[in-house]
GUDOBA-743341 format. One record per residue (C-alpha): y, x, z; residue number from 0. Coordinates in Angstrom, 2 decimals, always signed. Last residue first. Example, Ala and Ser with C-alpha at 12.3 -4.5 7.8 and 13.67 -1.06 7.14 Angstrom:
BEGIN
-1.06 / +13.67 / +7.14 / 1
-4.50 / +12.30 / +7.80 / 0
! end
This chain:
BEGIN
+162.29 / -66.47 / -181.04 / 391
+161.65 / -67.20 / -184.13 / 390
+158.42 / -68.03 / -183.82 / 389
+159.38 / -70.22 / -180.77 / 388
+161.79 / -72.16 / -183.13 / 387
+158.91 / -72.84 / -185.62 / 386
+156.62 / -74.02 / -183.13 / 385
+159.01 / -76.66 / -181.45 / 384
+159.69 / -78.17 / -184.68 / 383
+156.74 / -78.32 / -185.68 / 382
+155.40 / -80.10 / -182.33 / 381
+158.54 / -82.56 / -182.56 / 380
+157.58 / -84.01 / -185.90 / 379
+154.08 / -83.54 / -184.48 / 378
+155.16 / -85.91 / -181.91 / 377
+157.25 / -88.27 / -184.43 / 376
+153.86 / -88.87 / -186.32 / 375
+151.84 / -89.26 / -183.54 / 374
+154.73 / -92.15 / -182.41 / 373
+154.33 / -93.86 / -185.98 / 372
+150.96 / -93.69 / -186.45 / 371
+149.72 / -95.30 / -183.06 / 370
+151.62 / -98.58 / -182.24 / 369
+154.31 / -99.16 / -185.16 / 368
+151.06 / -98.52 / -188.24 / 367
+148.64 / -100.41 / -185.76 / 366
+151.30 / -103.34 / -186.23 / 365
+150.76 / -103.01 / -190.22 / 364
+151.36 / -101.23 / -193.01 / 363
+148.05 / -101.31 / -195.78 / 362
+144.69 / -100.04 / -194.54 / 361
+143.27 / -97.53 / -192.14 / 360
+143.70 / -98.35 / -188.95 / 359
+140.46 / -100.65 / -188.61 / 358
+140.73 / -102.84 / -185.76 / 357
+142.46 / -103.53 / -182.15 / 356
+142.57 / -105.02 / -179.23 / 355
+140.93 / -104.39 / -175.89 / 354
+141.22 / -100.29 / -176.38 / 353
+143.96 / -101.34 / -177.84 / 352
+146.04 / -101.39 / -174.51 / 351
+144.85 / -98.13 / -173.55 / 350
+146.23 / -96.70 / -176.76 / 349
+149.47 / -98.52 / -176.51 / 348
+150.14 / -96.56 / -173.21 / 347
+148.93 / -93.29 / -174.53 / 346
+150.99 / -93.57 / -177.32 / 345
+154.42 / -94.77 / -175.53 / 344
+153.95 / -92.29 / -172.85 / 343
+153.70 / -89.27 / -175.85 / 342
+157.35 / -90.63 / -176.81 / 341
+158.27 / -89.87 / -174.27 / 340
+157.90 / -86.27 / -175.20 / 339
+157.75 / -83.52 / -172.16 / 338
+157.42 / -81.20 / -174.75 / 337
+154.00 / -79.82 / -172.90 / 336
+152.92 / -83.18 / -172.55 / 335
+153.90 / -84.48 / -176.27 / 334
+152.18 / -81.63 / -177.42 / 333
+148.94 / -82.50 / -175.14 / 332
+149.33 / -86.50 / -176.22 / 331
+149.19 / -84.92 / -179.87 / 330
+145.88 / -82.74 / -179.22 / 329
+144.08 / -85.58 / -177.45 / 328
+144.83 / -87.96 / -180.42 / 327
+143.38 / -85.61 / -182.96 / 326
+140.54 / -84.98 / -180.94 / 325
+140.18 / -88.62 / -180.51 / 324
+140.11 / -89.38 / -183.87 / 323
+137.90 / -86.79 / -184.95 / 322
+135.04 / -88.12 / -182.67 / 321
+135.72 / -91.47 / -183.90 / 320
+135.27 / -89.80 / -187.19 / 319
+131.78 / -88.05 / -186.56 / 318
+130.40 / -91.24 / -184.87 / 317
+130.60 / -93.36 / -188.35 / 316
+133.26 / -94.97 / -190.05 / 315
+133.20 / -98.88 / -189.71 / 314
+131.43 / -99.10 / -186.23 / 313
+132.51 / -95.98 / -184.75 / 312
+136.28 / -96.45 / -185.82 / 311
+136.59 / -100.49 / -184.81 / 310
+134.61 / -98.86 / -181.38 / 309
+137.89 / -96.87 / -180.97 / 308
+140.38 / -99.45 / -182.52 / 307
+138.65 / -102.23 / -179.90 / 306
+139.10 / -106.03 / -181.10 / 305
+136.25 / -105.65 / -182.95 / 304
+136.80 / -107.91 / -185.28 / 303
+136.27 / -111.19 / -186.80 / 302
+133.18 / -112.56 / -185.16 / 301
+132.77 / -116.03 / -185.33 / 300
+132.49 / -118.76 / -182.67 / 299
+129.58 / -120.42 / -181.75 / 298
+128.90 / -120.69 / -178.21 / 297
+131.24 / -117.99 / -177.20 / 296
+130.08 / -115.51 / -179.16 / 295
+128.48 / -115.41 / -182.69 / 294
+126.54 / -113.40 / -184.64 / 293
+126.59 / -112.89 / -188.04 / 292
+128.15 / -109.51 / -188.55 / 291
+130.32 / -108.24 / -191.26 / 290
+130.09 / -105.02 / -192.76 / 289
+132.33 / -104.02 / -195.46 / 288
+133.77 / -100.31 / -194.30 / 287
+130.33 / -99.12 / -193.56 / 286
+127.70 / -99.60 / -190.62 / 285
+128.33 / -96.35 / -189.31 / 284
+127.36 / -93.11 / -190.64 / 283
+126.57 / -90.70 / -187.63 / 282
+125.53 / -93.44 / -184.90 / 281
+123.31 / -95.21 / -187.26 / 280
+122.93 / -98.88 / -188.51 / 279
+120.88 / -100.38 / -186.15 / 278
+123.18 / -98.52 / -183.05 / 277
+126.49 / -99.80 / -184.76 / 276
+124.91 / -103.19 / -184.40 / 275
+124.01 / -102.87 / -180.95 / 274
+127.73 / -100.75 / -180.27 / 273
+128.61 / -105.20 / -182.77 / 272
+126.68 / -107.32 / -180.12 / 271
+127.68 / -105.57 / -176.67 / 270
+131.36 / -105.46 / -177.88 / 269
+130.71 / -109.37 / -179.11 / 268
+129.82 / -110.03 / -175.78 / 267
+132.53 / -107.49 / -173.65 / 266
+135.00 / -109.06 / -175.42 / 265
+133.98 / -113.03 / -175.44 / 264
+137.43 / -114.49 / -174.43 / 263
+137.74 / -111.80 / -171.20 / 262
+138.76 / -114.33 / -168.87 / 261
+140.34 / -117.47 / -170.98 / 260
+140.68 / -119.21 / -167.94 / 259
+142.85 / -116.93 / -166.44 / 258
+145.72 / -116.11 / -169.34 / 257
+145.28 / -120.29 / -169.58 / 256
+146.74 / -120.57 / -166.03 / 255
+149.78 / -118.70 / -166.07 / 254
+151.56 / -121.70 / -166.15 / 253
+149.96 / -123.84 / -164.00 / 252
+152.96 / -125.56 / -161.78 / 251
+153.19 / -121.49 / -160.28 / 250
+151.60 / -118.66 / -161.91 / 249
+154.61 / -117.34 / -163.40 / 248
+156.42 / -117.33 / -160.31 / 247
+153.74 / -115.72 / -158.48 / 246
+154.03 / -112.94 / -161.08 / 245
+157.63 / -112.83 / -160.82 / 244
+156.50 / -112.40 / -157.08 / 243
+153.89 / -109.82 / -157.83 / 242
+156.39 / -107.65 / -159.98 / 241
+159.18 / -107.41 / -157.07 / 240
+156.90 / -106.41 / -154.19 / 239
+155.69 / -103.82 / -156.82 / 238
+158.97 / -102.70 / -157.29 / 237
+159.59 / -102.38 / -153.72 / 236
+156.72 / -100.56 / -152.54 / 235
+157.15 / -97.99 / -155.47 / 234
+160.69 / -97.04 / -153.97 / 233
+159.46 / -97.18 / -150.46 / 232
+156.58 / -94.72 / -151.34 / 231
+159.27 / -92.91 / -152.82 / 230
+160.21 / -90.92 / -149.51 / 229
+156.33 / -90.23 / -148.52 / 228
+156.31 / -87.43 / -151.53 / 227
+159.32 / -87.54 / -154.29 / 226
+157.28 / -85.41 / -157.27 / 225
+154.01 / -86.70 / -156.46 / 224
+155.09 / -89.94 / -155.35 / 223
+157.43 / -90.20 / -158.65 / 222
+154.60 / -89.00 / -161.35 / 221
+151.49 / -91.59 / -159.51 / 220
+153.95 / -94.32 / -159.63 / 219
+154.71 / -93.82 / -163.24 / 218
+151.11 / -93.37 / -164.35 / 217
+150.41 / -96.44 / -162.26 / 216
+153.04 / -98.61 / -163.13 / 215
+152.45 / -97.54 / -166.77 / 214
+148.74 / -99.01 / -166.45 / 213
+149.98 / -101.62 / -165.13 / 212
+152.43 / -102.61 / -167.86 / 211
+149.77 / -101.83 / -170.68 / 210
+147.26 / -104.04 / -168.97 / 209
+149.75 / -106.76 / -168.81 / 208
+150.51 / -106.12 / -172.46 / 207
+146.91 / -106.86 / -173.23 / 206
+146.67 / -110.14 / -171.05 / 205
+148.98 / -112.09 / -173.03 / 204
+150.50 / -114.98 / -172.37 / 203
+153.11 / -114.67 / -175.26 / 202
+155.78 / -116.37 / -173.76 / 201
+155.22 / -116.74 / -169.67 / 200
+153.13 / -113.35 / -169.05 / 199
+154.54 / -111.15 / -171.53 / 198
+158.04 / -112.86 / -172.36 / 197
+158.64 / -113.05 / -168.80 / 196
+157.36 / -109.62 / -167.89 / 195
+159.36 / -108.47 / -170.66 / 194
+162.68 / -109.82 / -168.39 / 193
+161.27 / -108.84 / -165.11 / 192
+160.87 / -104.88 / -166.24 / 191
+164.60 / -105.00 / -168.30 / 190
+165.87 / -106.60 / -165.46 / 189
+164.29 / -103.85 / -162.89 / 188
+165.49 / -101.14 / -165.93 / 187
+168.90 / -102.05 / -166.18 / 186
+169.52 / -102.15 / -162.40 / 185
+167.75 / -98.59 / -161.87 / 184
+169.57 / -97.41 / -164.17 / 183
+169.15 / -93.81 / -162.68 / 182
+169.84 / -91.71 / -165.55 / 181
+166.38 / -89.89 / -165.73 / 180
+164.84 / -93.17 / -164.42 / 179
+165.82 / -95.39 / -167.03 / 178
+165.06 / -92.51 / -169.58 / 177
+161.98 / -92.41 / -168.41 / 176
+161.04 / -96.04 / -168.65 / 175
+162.11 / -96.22 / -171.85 / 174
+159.28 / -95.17 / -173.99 / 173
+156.60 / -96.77 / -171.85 / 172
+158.88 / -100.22 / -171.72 / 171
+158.70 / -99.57 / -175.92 / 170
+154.76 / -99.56 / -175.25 / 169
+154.74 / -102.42 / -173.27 / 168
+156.86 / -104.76 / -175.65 / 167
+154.55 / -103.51 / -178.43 / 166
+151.37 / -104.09 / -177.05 / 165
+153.37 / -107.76 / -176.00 / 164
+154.19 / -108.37 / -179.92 / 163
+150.29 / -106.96 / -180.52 / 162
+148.87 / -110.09 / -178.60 / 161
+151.45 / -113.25 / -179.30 / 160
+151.08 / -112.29 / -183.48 / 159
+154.37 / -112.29 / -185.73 / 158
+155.36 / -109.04 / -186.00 / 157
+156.06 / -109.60 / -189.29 / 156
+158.82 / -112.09 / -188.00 / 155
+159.21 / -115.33 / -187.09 / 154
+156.57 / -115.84 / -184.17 / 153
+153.27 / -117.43 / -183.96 / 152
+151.55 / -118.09 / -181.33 / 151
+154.16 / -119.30 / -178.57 / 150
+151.70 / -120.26 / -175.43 / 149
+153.03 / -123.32 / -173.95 / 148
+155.61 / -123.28 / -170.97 / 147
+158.36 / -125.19 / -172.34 / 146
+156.57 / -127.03 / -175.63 / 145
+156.17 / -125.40 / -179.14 / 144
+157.43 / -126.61 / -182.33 / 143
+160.21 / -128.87 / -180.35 / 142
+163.24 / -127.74 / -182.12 / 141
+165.14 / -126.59 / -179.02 / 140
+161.92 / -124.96 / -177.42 / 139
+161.31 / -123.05 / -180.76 / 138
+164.32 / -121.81 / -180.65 / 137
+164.02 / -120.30 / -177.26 / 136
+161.40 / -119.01 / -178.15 / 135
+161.89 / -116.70 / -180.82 / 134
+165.35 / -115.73 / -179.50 / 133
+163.30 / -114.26 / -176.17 / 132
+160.83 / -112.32 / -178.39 / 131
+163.15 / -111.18 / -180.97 / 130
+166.03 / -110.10 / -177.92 / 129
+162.97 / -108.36 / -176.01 / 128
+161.94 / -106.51 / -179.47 / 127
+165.78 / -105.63 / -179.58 / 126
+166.45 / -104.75 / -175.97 / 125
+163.23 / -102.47 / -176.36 / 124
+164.45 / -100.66 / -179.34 / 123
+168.25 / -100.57 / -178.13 / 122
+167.17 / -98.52 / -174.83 / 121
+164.65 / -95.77 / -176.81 / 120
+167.22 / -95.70 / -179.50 / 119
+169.97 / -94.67 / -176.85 / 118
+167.40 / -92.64 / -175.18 / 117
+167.45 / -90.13 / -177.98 / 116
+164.28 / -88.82 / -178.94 / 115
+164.08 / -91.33 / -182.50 / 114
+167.94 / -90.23 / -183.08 / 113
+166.50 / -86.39 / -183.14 / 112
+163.32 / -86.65 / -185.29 / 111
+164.81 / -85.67 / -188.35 / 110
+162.13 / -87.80 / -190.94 / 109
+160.79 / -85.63 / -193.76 / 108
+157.76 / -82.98 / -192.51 / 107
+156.12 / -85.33 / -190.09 / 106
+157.14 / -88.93 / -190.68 / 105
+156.63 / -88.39 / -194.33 / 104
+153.33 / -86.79 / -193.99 / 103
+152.08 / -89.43 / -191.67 / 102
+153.41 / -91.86 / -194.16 / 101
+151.64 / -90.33 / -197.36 / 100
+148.00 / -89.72 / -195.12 / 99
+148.48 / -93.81 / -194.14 / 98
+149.10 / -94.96 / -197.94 / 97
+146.88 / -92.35 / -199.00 / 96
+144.52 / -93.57 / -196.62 / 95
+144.74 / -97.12 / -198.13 / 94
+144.54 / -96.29 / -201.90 / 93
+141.34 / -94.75 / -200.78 / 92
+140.20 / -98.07 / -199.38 / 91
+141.19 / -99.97 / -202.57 / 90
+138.25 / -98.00 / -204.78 / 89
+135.51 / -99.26 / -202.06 / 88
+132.49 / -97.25 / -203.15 / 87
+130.74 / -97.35 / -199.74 / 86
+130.12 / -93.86 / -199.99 / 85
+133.59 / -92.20 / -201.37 / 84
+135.31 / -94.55 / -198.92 / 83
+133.13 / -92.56 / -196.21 / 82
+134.24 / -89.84 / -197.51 / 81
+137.86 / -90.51 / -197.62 / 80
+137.84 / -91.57 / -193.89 / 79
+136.00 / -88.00 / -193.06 / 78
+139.18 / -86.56 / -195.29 / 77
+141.03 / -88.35 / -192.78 / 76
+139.76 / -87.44 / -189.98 / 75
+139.89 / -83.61 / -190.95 / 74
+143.55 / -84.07 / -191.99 / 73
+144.11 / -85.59 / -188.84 / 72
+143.24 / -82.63 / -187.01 / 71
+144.13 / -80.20 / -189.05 / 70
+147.56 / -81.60 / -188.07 / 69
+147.30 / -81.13 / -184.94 / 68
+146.07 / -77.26 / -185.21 / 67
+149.52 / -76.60 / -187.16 / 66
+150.06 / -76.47 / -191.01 / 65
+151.38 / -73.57 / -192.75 / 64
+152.28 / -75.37 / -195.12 / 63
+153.19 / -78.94 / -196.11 / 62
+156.75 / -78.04 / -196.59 / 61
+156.01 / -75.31 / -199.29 / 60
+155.77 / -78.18 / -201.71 / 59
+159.27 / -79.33 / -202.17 / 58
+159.75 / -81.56 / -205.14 / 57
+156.69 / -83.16 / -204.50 / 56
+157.51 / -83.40 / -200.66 / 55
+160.99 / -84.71 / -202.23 / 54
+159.02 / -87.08 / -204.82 / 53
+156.53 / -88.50 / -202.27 / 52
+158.83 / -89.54 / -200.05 / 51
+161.10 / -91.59 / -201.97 / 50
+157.88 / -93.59 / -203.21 / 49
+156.67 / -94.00 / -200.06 / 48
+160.01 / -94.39 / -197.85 / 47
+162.32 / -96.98 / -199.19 / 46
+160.46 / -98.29 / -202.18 / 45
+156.65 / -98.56 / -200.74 / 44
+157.49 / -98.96 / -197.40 / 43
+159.80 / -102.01 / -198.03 / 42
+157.56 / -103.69 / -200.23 / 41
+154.86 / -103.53 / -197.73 / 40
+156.90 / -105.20 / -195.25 / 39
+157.86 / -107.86 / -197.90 / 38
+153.91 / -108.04 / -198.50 / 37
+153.11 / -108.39 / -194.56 / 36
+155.92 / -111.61 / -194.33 / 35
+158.65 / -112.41 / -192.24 / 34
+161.15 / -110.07 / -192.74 / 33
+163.16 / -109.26 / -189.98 / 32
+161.12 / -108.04 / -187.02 / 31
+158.96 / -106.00 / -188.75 / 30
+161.40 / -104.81 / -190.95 / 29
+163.40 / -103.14 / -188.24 / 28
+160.61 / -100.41 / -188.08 / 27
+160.80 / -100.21 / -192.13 / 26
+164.55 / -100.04 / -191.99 / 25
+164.61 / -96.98 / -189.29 / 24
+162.14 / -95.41 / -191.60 / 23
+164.39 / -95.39 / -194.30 / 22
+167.39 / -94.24 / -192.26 / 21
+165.12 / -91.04 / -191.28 / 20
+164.22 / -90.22 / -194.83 / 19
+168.06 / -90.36 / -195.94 / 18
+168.94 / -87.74 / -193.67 / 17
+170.37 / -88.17 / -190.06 / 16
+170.93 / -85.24 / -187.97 / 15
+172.03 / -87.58 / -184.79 / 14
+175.70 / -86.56 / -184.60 / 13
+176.34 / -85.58 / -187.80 / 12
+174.71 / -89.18 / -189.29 / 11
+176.64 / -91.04 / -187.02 / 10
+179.97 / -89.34 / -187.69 / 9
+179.47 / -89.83 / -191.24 / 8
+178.22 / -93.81 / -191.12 / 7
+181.61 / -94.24 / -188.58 / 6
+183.19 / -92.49 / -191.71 / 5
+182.09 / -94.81 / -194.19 / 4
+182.64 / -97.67 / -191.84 / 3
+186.27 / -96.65 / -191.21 / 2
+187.15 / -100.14 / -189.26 / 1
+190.19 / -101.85 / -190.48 / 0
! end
């Protein structure tokens, strides 16, 4: 019989697990398993909130001293807390806390080791491709949606066609360098056709495309400037490779509705709510309720941004979009000069939500997987980094 108690122990030796770590492994795999935002919620509060709070509780000197980072996200979220302060919204400082508490937890708790290790990288993006692939295929079989038809709605949490393929791109981000550090070249081309599949055929969605080129590019740029004329073979080939699956897709119509839905009203109801933000005032925003009228598209509501940047100008004010990119700018330099992947996977998902996105403030969501969590692990990294070159 298998020793699982003392597979568990080798495990945890190997990787530096602690409780804290496991718990946030279950709230990632939530997302995928449970299929409802309150279950997800439920498994934040007791497996890493609650937990959380006592040991940082129990252990204050943690939170200090803190780096320049992290002052940076403190500041934007104190800005958050004033604006809640303003507006009078009692829930919405419930919310940061709920962000502030797992950006702490992340940070100071979690032993960032297994999250850096390209195993994870590798089983995280087989997984979400697995969910994705699954997902469909059942739903072939039992007829709810037809070969070739756009699957809206899938099983889990992570349950929308748009952030899914944010996600998908952002774990290829992740991976990508560990493909090419190893030189699985073979694992990585299926793994690239495969997502592309669930991207362009599955979820037809336009935001993970952007994602995907916009790794190609960061990718091709880093391998012809480190390989010279020599990889301009290399980068030929793949590219070769990604137009014909995209041929493919386009072929008997399929990858029709991603074109005739163009921009579906982005850069009108972008134009609508900066003239809104305008009326209001650039330093405070238009507040955490507002709502507009208008609509786009001949009469269809507005019920986002679908930006996270102008979602932060709009709802907060110029002062904490401002503080949200500094923030951001100072945890893609860490992950730069640590050479983090995971860095890759936040600026990836970043340029993808420039196109679709919201508030990030607010209860666990997909922004939580897509921009909290890899910050988090970066300054995770960032401390750790500091401390040893102290002590050097």
């Amino acid at each position: 019989m298998v020793d699982l108690r003392g597979f568990i122990g080798q495990l945890s030796l190997r990787f530096k697990l602690n409780y804290h770590t496991l718990a946030l492994l279950l709230f990632i795999a939530s997302f995928l398993l449970l299929p409802t935002a309150k279950m997800v919620n439920n498994v934040y509060y007791a497996l890493v909130a609650l937990p959380g709070l006592f040991a940082l509780l129990r252990d204050r000197g943690r939170l200090l001293p803190l780096q320049g980072v992290e002052w940076g996200w403190l500041a934007f979220l104190a800005w958050a807390l004033g604006v809640g302060a303003i507006s009078g919204d009692l829930q919405f400082f419930k919310h940061v806390g709920y962000v502030m508490l797992f950006l702490a937890c992340v940070v100071l708790l979690v032993r960032p080791e297994l999250f850096r290790h390209p195993r994870f990288a590798r089983a995280l993006f087989w997984t979400l491709t697995a969910y994705v692939v699954l997902s469909a295929l059942l739903y072939w079989v039992t007829g709810r949606y037809a070969v070739g038809q756009r699957v809206l709605w899938l099983p889990g949490r992570m349950t929308g066609p748009i952030y899914t393929s944010i996600w998908l791109a952002s774990c290829l981000a992740l991976v990508a360098p560990a493909w090419i550090r190893e030189r699985r070249y073979i694992e990585g081309l299926s793994g690239l056709c495969l997502m592309l599949f669930c991207i362009g055929f599955i979820l037809q969605s336009r935001s993970g495309l952007v994602g995907v080129a916009v790794l190609g590019v960061l990718l091709a740029g880093w391998y012809l400037a480190r390989a010279g004329r020599p990889a301009l073979l290399g980068v030929f080939a793949v590219s070769v490779l990604v137009a014909a699956l995209l041929g493919l897709l386009t072929y008997d119509g399929h990858f029709e509705s991603l074109l005739r839905r163009a921009d579906a009203g982005r850069f009108e109801l972008w134009g609508i709510l900066l003239a809104d933000w305008w009326r209001c005032g650039l330093l405070s925003g238009c507040g955490l309720d507002y709502e507009t009228q208008a609509l786009i598209l001949g009469g269809s509501p507005i019920q986002h941004p679908h930006n996270i940047f102008l979602a932060l100008g709009l709802y907060y004010g110029l002062p904490a979009l401002l503080l949200f990119l500094t923030a951001m700018l100072l945890t893609l330099w860490r992950a730069w000069c640590c050479r983090d992947a995971w860095g890759l996977y936040l600026l990836v998902a970043l340029c993808m939500l420039n196109f679709d996105g919201s508030s990030l403030i607010g209860n666990p969501d997909e922004l939580w997987l897509l921009v909290l969590l890899p910050a988090a692990l970066i300054i995770n990294r960032y401390r750790n980094f500091s401390q040893r070159a102290q002590s050097a």
